[in-house]
DOMI-810415 format. One record per residue (C-alpha): residue in three letters; x, y, z. Coordinates in steps of 0.05 Angstrom, whole numbers, plus 32768, in hexadecimal, padded with zeros to 4 digits. Example, Ala and Ser with C-alpha at 12.3 -4.5 7.8 and 13.67 -1.06 7.14 Angstrom:
2
R  residuo     u     v     w
R      ALA  80F6  7FA6  809C
R      SER  8111  7FEB  808F
This chain:
542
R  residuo     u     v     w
R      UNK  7D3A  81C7  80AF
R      UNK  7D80  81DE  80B1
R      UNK  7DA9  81E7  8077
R      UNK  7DF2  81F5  8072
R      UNK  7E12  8204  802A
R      UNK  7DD6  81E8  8010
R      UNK  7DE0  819D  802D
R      UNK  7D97  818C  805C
R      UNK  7DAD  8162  8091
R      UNK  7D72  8155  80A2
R      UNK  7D5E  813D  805B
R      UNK  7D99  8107  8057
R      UNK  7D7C  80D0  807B
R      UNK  7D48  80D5  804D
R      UNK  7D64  80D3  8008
R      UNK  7D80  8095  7FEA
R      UNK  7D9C  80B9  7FAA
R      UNK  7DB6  808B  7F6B
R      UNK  7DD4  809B  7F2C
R      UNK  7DDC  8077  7EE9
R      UNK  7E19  809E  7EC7
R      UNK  7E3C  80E5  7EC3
R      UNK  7E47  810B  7E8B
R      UNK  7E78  8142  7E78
R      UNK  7E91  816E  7E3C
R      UNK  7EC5  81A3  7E30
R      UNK  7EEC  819D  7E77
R      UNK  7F34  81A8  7E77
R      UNK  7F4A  816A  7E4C
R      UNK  7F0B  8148  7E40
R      UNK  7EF7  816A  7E08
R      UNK  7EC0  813E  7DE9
R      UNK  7E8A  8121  7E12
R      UNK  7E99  80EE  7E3E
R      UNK  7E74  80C5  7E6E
R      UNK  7E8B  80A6  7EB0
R      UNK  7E4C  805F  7EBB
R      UNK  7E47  8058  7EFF
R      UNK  7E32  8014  7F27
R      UNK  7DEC  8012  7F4B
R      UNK  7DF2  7FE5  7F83
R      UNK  7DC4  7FA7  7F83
R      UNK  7DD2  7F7D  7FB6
R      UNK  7E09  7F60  7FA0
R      UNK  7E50  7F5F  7FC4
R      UNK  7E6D  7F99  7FA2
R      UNK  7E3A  7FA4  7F72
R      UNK  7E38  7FFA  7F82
R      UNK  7E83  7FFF  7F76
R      UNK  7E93  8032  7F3A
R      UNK  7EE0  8039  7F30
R      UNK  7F10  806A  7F15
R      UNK  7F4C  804E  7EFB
R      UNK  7F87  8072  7EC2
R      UNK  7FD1  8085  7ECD
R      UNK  7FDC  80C6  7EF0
R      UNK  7FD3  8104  7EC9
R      UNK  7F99  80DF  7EA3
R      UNK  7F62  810E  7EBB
R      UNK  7F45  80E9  7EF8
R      UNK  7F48  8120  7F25
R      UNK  7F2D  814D  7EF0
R      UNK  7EF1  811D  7EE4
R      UNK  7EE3  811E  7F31
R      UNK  7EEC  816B  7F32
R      UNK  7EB1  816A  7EFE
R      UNK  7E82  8137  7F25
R      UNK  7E8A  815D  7F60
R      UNK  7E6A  81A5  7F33
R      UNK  7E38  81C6  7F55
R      UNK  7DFB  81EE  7F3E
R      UNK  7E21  823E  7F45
R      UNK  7E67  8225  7F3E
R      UNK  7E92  8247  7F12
R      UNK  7ECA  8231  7EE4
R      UNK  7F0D  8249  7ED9
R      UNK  7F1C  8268  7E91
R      UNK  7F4F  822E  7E84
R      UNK  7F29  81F7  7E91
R      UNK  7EF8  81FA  7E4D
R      UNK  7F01  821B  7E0B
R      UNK  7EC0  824D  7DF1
R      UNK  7EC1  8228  7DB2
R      UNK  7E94  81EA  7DD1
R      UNK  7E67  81F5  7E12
R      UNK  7E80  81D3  7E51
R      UNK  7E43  81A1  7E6F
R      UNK  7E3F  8178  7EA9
R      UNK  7E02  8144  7EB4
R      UNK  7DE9  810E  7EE5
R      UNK  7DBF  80E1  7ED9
R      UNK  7D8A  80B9  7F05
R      UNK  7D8F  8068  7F04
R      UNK  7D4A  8078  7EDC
R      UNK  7D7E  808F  7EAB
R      UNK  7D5B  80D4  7EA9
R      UNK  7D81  8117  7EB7
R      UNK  7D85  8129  7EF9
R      UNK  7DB3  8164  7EFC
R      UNK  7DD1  8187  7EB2
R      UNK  7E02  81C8  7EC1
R      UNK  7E1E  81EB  7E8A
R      UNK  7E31  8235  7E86
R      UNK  7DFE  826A  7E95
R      UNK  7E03  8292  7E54
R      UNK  7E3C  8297  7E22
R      UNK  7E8A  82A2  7E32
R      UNK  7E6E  829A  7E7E
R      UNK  7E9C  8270  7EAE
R      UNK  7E5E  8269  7EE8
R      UNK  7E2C  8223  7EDA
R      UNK  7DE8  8220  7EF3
R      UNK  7DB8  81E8  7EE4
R      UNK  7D6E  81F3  7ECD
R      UNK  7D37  81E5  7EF3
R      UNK  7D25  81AF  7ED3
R      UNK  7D69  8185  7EE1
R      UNK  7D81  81A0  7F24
R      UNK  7D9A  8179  7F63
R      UNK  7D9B  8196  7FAC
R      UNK  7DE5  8199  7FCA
R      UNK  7DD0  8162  7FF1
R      UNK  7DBE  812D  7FB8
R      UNK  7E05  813C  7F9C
R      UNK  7E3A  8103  7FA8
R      UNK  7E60  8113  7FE0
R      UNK  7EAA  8112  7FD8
R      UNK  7EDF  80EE  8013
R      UNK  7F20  811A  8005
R      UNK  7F5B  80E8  8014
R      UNK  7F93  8110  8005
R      UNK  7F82  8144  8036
R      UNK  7FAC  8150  807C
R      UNK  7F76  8154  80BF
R      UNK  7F75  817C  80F6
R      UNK  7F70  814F  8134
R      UNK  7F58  8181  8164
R      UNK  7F0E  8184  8173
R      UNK  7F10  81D1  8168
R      UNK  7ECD  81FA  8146
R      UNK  7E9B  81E1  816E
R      UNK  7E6D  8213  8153
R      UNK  7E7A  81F1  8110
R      UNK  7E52  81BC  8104
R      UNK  7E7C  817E  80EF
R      UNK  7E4F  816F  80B1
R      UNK  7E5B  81C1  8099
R      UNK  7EA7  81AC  8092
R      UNK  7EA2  816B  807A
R      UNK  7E76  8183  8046
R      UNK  7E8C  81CA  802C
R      UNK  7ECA  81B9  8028
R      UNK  7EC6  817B  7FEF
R      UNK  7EA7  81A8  7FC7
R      UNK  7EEA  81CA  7FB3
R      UNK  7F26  81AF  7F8D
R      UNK  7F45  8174  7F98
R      UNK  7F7D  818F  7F85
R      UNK  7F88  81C3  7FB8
R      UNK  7FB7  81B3  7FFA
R      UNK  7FBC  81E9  802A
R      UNK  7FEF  81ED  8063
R      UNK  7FCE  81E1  80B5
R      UNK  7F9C  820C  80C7
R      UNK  7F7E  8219  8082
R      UNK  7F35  820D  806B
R      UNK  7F4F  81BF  8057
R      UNK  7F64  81B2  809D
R      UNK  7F2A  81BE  80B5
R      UNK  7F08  8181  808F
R      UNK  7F02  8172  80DA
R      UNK  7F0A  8118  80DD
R      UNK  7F04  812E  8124
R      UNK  7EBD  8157  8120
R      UNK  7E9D  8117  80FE
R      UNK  7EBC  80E8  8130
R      UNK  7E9F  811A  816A
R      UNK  7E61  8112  8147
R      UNK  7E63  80C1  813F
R      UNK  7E77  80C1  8188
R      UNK  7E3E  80E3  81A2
R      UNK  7E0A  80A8  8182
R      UNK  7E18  8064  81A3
R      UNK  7E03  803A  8165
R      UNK  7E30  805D  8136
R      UNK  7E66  8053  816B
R      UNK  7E5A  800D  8165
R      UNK  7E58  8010  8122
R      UNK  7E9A  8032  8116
R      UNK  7EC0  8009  813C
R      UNK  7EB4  7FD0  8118
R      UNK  7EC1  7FE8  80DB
R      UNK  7EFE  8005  80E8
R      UNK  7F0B  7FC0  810B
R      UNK  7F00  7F9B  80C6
R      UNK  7F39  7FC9  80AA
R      UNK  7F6B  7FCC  80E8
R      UNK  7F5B  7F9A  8111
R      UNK  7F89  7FBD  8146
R      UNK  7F5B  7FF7  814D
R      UNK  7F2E  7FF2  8194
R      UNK  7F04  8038  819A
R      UNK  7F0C  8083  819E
R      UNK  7EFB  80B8  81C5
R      UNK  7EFD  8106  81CB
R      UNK  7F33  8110  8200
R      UNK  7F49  8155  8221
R      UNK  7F7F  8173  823D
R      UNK  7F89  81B6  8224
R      UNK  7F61  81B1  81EB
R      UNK  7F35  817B  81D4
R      UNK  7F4E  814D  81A9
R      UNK  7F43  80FE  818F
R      UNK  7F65  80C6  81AB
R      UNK  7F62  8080  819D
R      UNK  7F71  803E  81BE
R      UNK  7F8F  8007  819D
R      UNK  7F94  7FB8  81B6
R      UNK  7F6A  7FCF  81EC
R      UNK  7F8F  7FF3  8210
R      UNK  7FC0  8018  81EA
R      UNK  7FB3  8061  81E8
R      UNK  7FC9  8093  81A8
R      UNK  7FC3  80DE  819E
R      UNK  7FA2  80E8  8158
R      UNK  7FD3  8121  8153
R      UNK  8006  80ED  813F
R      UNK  7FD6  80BC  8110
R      UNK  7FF6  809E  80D4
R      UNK  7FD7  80B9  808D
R      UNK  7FBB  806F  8085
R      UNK  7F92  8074  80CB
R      UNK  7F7A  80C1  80BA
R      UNK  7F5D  809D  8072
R      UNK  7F39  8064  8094
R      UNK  7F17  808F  80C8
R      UNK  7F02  80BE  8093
R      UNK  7EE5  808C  8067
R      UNK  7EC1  8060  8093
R      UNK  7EAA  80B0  80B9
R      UNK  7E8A  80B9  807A
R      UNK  7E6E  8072  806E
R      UNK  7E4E  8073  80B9
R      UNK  7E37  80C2  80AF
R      UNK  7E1A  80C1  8058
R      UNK  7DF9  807D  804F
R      UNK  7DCA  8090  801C
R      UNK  7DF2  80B8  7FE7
R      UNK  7E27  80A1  7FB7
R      UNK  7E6B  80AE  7FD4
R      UNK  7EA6  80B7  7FAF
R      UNK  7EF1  80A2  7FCD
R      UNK  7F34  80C2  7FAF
R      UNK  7F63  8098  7FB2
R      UNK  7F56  806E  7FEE
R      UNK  7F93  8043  7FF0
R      UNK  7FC2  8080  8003
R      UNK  7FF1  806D  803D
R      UNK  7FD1  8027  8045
R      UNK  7FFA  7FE3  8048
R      UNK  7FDA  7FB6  801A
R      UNK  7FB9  7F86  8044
R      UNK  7F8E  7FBE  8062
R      UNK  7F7F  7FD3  801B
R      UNK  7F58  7F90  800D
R      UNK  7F3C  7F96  8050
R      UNK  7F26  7FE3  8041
R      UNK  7F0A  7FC8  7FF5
R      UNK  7EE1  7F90  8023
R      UNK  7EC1  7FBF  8045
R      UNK  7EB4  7FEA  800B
R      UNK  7E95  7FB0  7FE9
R      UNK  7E65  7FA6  801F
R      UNK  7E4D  7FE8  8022
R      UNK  7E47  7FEF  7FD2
R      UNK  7E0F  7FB5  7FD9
R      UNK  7DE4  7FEC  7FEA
R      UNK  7E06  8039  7FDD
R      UNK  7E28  804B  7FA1
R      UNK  7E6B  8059  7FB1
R      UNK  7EA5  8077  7F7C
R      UNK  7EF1  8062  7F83
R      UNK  7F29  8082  7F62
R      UNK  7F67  8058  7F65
R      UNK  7FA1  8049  7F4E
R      UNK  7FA6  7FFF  7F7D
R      UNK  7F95  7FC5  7F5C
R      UNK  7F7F  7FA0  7F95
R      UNK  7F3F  7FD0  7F8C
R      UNK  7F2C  7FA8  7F4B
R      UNK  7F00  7F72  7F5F
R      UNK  7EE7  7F4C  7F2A
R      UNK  7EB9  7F26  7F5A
R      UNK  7E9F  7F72  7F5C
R      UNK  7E9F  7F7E  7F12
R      UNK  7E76  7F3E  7F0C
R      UNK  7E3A  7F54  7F3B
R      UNK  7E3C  7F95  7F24
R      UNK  7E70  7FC7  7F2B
R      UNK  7E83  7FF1  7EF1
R      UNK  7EDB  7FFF  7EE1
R      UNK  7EDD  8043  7EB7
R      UNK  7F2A  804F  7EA1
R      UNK  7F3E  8095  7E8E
R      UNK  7F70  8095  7E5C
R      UNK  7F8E  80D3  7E35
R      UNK  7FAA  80D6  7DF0
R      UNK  7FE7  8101  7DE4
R      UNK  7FE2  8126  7E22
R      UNK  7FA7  814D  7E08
R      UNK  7F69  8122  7E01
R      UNK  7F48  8100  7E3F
R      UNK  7F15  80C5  7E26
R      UNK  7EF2  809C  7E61
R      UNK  7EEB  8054  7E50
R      UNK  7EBB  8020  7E6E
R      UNK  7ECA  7FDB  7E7B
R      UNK  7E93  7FA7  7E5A
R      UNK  7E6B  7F77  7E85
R      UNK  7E9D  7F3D  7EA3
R      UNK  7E7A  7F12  7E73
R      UNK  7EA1  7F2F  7E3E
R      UNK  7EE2  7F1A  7E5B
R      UNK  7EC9  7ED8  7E7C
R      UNK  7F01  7EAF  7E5B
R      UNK  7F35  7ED6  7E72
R      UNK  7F1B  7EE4  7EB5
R      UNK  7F0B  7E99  7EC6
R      UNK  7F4E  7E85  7EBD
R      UNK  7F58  7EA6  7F00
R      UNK  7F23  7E71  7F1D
R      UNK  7F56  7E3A  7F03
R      UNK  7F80  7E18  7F3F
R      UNK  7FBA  7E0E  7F12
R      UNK  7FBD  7E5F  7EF3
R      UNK  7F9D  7E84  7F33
R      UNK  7FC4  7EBE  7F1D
R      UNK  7FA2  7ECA  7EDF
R      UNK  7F85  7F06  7EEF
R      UNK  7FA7  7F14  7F2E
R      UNK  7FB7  7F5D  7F4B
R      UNK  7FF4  7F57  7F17
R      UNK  7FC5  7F50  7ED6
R      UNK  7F98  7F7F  7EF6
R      UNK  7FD0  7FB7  7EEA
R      UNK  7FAE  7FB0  7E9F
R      UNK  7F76  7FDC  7EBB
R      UNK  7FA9  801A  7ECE
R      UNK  7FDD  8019  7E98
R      UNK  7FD6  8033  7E55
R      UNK  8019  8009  7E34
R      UNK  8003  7FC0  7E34
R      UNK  8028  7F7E  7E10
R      UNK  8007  7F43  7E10
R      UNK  802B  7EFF  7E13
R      UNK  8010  7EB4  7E15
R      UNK  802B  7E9C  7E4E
R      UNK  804E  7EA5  7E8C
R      UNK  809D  7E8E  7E78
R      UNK  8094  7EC0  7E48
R      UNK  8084  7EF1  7E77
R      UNK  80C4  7ED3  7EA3
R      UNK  80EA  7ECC  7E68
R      UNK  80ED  7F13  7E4B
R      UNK  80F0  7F31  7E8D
R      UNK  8128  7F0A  7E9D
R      UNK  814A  7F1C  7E58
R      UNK  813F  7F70  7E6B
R      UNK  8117  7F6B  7E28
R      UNK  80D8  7F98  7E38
R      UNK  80DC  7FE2  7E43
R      UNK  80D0  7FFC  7E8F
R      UNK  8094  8021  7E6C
R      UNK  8072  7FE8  7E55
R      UNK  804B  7FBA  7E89
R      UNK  804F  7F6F  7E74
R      UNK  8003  7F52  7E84
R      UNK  8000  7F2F  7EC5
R      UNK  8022  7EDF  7EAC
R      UNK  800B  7EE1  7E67
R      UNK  7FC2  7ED4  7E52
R      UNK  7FC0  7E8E  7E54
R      UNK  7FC3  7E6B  7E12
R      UNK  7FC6  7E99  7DCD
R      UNK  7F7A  7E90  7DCD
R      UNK  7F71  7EC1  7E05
R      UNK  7FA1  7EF4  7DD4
R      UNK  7F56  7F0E  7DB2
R      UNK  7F31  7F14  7DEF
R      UNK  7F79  7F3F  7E0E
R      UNK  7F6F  7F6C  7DDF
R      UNK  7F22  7F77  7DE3
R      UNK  7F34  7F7F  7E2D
R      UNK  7F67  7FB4  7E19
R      UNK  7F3C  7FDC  7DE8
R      UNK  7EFE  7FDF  7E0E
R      UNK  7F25  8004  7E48
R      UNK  7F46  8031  7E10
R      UNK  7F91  800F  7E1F
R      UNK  7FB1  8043  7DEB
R      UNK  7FEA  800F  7DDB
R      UNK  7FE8  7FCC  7DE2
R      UNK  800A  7F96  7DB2
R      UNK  8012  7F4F  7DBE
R      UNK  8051  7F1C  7DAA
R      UNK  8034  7EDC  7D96
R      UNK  8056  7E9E  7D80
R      UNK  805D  7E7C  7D38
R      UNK  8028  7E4A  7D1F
R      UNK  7FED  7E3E  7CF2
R      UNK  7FB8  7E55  7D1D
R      UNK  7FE5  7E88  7D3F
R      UNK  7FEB  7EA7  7CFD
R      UNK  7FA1  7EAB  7CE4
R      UNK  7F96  7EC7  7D2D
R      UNK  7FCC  7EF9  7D20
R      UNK  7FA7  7F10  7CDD
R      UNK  7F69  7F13  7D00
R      UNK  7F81  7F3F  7D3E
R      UNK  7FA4  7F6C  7D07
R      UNK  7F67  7F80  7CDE
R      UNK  7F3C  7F82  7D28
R      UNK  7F71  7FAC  7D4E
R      UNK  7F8E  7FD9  7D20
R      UNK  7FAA  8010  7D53
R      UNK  7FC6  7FD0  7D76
R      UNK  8006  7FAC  7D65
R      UNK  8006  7F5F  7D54
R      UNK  804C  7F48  7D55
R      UNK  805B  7EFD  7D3E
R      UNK  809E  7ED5  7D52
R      UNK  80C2  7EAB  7D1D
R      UNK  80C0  7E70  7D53
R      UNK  808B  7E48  7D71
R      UNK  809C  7E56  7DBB
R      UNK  80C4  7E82  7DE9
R      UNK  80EE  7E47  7DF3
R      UNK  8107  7E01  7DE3
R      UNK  80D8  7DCD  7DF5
R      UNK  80E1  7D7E  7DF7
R      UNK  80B8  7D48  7DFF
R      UNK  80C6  7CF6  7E14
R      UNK  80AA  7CC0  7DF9
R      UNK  8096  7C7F  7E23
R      UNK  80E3  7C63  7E10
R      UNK  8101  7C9F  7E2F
R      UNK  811C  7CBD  7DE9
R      UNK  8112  7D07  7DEC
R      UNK  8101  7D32  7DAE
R      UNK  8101  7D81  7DA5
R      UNK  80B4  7D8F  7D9B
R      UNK  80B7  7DE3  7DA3
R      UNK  80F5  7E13  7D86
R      UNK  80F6  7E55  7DAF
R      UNK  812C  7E89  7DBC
R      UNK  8144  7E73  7DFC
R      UNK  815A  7E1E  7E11
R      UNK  8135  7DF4  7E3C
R      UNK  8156  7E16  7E75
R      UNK  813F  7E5F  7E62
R      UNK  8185  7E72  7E49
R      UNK  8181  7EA2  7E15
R      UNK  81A1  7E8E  7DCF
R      UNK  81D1  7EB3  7DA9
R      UNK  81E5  7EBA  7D5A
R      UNK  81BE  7E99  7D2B
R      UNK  8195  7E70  7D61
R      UNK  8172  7EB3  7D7F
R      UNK  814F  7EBF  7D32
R      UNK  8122  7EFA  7D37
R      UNK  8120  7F07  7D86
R      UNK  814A  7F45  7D83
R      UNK  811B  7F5E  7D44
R      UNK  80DE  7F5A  7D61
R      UNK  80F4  7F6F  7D9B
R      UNK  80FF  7FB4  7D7E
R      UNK  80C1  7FB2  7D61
R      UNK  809A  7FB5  7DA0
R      UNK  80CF  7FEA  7DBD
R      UNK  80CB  8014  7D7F
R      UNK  807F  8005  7D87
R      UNK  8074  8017  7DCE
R      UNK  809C  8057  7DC1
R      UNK  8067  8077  7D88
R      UNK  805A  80BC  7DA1
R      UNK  8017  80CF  7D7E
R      UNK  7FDD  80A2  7D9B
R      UNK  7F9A  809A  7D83
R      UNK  7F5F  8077  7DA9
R      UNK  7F56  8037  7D98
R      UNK  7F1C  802B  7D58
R      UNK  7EE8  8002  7D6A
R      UNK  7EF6  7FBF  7D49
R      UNK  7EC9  7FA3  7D10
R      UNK  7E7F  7F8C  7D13
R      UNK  7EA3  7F39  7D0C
R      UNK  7ECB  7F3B  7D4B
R      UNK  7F08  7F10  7D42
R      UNK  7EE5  7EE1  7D7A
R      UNK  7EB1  7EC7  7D49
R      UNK  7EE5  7EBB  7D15
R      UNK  7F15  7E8D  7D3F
R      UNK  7ED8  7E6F  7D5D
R      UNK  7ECB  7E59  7D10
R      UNK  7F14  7E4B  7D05
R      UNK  7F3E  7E39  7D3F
R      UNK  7F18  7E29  7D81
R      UNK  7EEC  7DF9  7D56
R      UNK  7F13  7DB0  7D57
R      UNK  7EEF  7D97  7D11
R      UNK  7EEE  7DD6  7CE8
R      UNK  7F3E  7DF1  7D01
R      UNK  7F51  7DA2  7CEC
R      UNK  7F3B  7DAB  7CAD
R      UNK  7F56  7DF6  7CA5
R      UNK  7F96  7DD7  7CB5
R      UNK  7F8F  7D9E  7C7E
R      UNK  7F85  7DD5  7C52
R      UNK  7FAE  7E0E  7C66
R      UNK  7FE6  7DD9  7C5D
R      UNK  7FCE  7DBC  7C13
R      UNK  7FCB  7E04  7C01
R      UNK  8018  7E16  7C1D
R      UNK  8031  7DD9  7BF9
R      UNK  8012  7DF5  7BB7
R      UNK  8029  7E3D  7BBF
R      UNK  8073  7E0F  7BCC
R      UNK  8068  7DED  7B8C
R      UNK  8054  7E25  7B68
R      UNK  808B  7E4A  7B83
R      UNK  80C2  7E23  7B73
R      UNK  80A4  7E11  7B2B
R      UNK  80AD  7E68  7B28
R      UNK  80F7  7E5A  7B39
R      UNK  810F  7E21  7B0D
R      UNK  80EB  7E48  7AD6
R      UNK  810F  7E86  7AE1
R      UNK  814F  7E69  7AEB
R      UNK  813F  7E4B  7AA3
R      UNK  8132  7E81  7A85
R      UNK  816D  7EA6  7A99
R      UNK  819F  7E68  7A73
C-alpha cells in the first residue's frame, strides 16, 4: 500500500466514513465548548448537506480551521488561553468518539489523540479550498495529483501565497490529468460540469511547450485554462473532488465565489444529489444554498454568531417541523415569497426586525425608516400570528438582536406581553395604530367607511403633525435598539412557550371570543373606576 502524508489511496475506495457532530473548546474565540451537528445523508434529496452560515468575522473559518486538526498538529500560542485546555472531537453517526485531540501535556501547543479515539489522515474530511488561485500547467509529474490535493488542505485557510508557492500547486490540473486518464470518470465529469454550465463540452491535456489543460466549449470552441474565470477554476475543483473522494465527508468554503447566480442553484443541485449519499459541509454566505426542501429531509443549518466581538457560540437550527407555519407559507400560491432567498437572509444576519406584512416592509423602506444595519425579514411574516414562531426562528439560530413592530389590538397586545416575558434579550415594540396604513372598506351600496388607522393614507403617503402619532417614537426605539453595543446570547425562553399560550388564547375562535367579551367588561370597569377616582378627587379638592 502506498501512503503519502498519511492519506492510503488505496484504502479510500473502501471507507465510507460518517460523522454525527464536532466538538471544540478554547480555540481562538470559541471559548466554551461548542458543537458543529452535522447531516448524515439518507437518501433523501439533500439530506447529507451540513451548512455554515454567520456574518464575516463570526468564526467560520476558524471553526473549519479546527475540523480540519490533525493528530501531531500544533497550535499557535494565540489561538487558546492555558487557563482551559483546547479539545477537538469527532464523533461517529453511532454517536461514539471517533477522534478526541487535545494538547499533549500542559502549556504544550502540539495535539495528539489517544489510541483509543484516533482517525487515519485518510478518514479525516477532506477540505475543497475555493479561495485558492491554480496553476494550469500540468507540471510535477513526479507528484502524484492526490499528494497535492491532499497536503495542501491540511494548512490554513487563511493563507494566500503569490504563483509558484506551495498553494499554487493545489494542482486542478493534476486531478483533471488523473480523471482524464479513466474513461468513466471522464464521462462522469462532463456531465456534471454540464449540469452547472451547460456550455462546457470536454477537456483535454494539450501541449505545446509545456503541457497544459484546455477545454472546449459549444463543441467546438477551444480555451486555454491559463485564462479561466475564478467561477470555472471553483466548479472544476469541486466536482474534481466529488468524481475523485466519494466516500468521505467533504467540506466546501465558500462555493459561490465568482459564480452568477443561476449557476449557484445549479452548483447547490448537484450538491444535493450527491449529499443523498456523502456527507458534504458548505460554508456560505449565498442564500440560494438554504434549501429548506433540504432542511426537511435532513440537512442540518449551524449559524455562528459572536457576541461583542469576543465570544463565538455555534447555533443549530431545530427540525423544519418547528417552523412549519412559517415555512409553508412559502407553499402558498398567493405569498410564494414567504421564505424566499430574501427571508432566507434571516439565516446570515445577526440584526433582525420582524414586521407583519409585506406594505410594511414597502412602507418603511420607502419612508428611509430602518437603519442600513438592520435587515427587514424577507415581506413580513405573514399575519402577527407568525410574530412567536419569528422569534423562535431567531433565537434558535442565536440572532443576537432581533425586535419586532407589531400593530395595536386586543390580541396584539396579550401577544406582545407574552413575547416580552418569552424573549427578554429581544425587543417587542407596539404601534399606537392598528395598521401601517389607512384602510377602507365598501359596503354592497357603495358607501365606504375607514376600517384601519395607520401612519401613512390609502395611497402610502406618509402623514405629518398630529396624524403621524407615535411613528417617529418608535421609530427611535428600534434605532436606539439596534444600536446597543453590549450583546448577550439570547436565554432560552420559558418551559410554557408563548405558542401554547396563544394557542389557548388567540388562535382558538371560542375561547379568544370570550377573552375578548371579557377583556372588554374588564376595560369598561377599570373606565368606571377610573373616572369615579377623578370626580372624587376633583371633589375633594373644592
Amino acid at each position: 500500500m502506498i501512503q503519502l502524508f498519511g492519506y492510503d489511496r488505496e484504502r479510500i475506495g473502501e471507507l465510507n466514513m460518517k460523522f454525527s457532530k464536532f466538538t471544540l473548546q478554547n480555540f481562538r474565540s470559541f471559548k466554551t465548548r461548542q458543537e458543529l451537528k452535522l447531516a448524515i445523508p439518507n437518501g433523501e434529496l439533500g439530506s447529507g448537506l451540513t451548512y455554515i452560515v454567520g456574518e464575516n468575522n463570526s468564526g467560520k473559518t476558524s471553526l473549519l480551521e479546527a475540523l480540519q486538526k490533525h493528530n501531531g498538529d500544533t497550535l499557535r500560542s494565540s489561538e487558546y488561553s492555558h487557563d482551559s485546555t483546547s479539545e477537538f472531537t469527532i464523533f461517529g453517526d453511532d454517536d461514539c468518539i471517533k477522534s478526541k485531540l487535545c494538547p499533549i501535556r500542559e502549556a504544550s501547543y502540539t495535539l495528539i489523540a489517544t489510541d483509543t479515539y484516533r482517525l487515519d489522515d485518510s478518514e479525516y474530511p477532506l477540505f475543497i479550498p475555493s479561495r485558492r488561485h491554480w496553476n494550469a500547467r500540468v507540471n510535477n509529474k513526479d507528484r502524484d495529483p492526490n499528494e497535492l490535493l491532499r497536503g495542501a488542505q491540511r494548512n490554513s485557510l487563511r493563507r494566500i501565497e503569490n504563483s509558484g508557492s506551495y498553494y499554487s500547486d493545489v494542482e486542478v490540473s493534476g486531478l483533471l490529468q488523473t480523471i482524464e486518464k479513466d474513461q468513466a470518470k471522464y464521462n462522469e465529469f462532463i456531465n456534471l460540469v454540464k449540469q452547472v454550465l451547460p456550455d462546457f463540452t470536454s477537456f483535454a491535456i494539450a501541449n505545446d511547450d509545456y503541457e497544459y489543460v484546455e477545454y472546449v466549449t459549444n463543441g467546438s470552441i477551444k480555451h486555454r485554462a491559463d485564462f479561466l474565470g475564478d467561477g470555472v477554476i471553483s466548479i472544476l475543483r469541486i466536482v474534481g473532488h466529488l468524481i475523485q473522494y466519494t466516500n468521505i465527508p467533504l467540506v466546501i468554503d465558500e462555493p459561490e465565489l465568482s459564480l452568477h447566480p443561476l449557476a449557484q442553484k445549479r452548483l447547490v443541485k448537484l450538491l444535493a444529489e450527491k449529499a443523498k449519499k456523502q456527507q458534504i459541509i458548505i460554508s456560505t454566505h449565498e442564500p440560494y444554498f438554504v434549501v429548506w426542501e433540504y432542511i426537511r429531509n435532513g440537512a442540518v443549518l449551524n449559524k455562528v454568531t459572536k457576541y461583542n466581538d469576543n465570544e463565538a457560540k455555534i447555533h443549530t437550527l431545530k427540525a423544519s417541523s418547528e417552523y412549519e407555519k412559517l415555512i409553508n407559507a412559502g407553499n402558498n400560491w398567493q405569498k410564494p415569497f414567504m421564505m424566499d432567498e430574501i427571508a432566507k437572509e434571516v439565516f446570515f444576519c445577526d440584526d433582525i426586525l420582524f414586521v407583519e406584512g409585506q406594505e410594511d416592509v414597502g412602507l418603511l423602506r420607502s419612508d428611509n425608516a430602518i437603519p442600513d444595519n438592520v435587515t427587514l425579514f424577507g415581506y413580513g411574516v405573514g399575519g402577527y400570528s407568525n410574530f412567536d414562531i419569528s422569534l423562535k426562528l431567531a433565537h434558535d439560530i442565536g440572532v443576537r438582536r432581533a425586535a419586532i413592530l407589531i400593530d395595536y389590538g386586543d390580541g396584539e397586545t396579550r401577544l406582545r406581553k407574552s413575547l416580552e416575558s418569552d424573549y427578554p434579550n429581544y425587543k417587542i415594540i407596539q404601534w399606537a395604530k392598528n395598521d401601517i396604513r389607512d384602510k377602507y372598506i365598501e359596503n354592497s351600496s357603495g358607501v365606504r367607511r375607514q376600517c384601519k388607522k395607520g401612519y401613512f393614507d390609502e395611497h402610502g403617503h406618509k402623514k405629518s403633525g398630529t396624524e403621524l402619532g407615535d411613528y417617529d417614537e418608535k421609530i427611535d426605539i428600534v434605532k436606539e435598539y439596534f444600536a446597543m453595543p453590549e450583546i448577550k446570547a439570547p436565554t432560552r425562553p420559558k418551559q410554557e412557550h408563548s405558542e401554547s399560550k396563544i394557542k389557548q388564547g388567540v388562535r382558538n375562535p371560542e375561547t379568544a371570543e370570550k377573552h375578548e367579551k371579557l377583556y372588554r367588561w374588564m376595560s369598561k370597569s377599570r373606565l368606571l373606576l377610573w373616572l369615579r377616582h377623578i370626580i372624587n378627587s376633583l371633589k375633594r379638592r373644592r
